[in-house]
N, C-alpha and C positions, 0 to 999 in steps of 0.2 A: 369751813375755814375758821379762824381762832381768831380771836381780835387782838391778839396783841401786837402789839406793835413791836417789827424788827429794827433794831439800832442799826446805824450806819458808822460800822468801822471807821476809824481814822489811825492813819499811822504816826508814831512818836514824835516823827520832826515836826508837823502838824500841830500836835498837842502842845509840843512845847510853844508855837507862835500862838496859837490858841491862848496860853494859860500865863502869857509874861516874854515873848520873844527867848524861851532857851532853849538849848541844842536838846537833838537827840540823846545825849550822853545823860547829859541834869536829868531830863526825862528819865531818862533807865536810872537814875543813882536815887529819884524820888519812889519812884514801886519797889527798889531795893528798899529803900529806909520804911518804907511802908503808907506814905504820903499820899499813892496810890496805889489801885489792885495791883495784881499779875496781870502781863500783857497777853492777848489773845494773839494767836501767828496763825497769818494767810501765807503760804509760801515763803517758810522761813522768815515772815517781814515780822514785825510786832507792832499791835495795834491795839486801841483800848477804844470802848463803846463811847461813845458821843454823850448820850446820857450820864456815865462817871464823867467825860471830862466838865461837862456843863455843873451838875452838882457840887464836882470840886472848885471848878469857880464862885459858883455859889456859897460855898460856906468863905474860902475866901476872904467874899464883901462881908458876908457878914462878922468875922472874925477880923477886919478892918473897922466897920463900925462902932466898936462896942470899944 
């Protein structure tokens, strides 16, 4: 068995309260503008890895801080 570790999808309306309270749609207009990835689909849904949305947070604070 491989040690990596698998991400726990989450889907876009998620992301959006995750990353600032916004809609599903902001969500899709930011991986449009390139903000973030392409979204991964589980049955037609769109979802992005847990791990991007935490890093995107991340830089974020830091691109707040400075």
């Amino acid at each position: 068995m491989s040690d990596e570790k698998i991400d726990k999808l989450i889907w876009l309306k998620e992301v959006g309260q995750m990353i600032g309270g916004y809609s599903k749609r902001t969500v899709e207009r930011m991986i449009k503008a390139g903000e973030l990835p392409e979204a991964v689909y589980v049955r037609k849904r769109a979802c992005l890895p847990e791990s991007v949305v935490i890093d995107y947070i991340e830089r974020q604070k830091q691109e707040a801080s400075q």
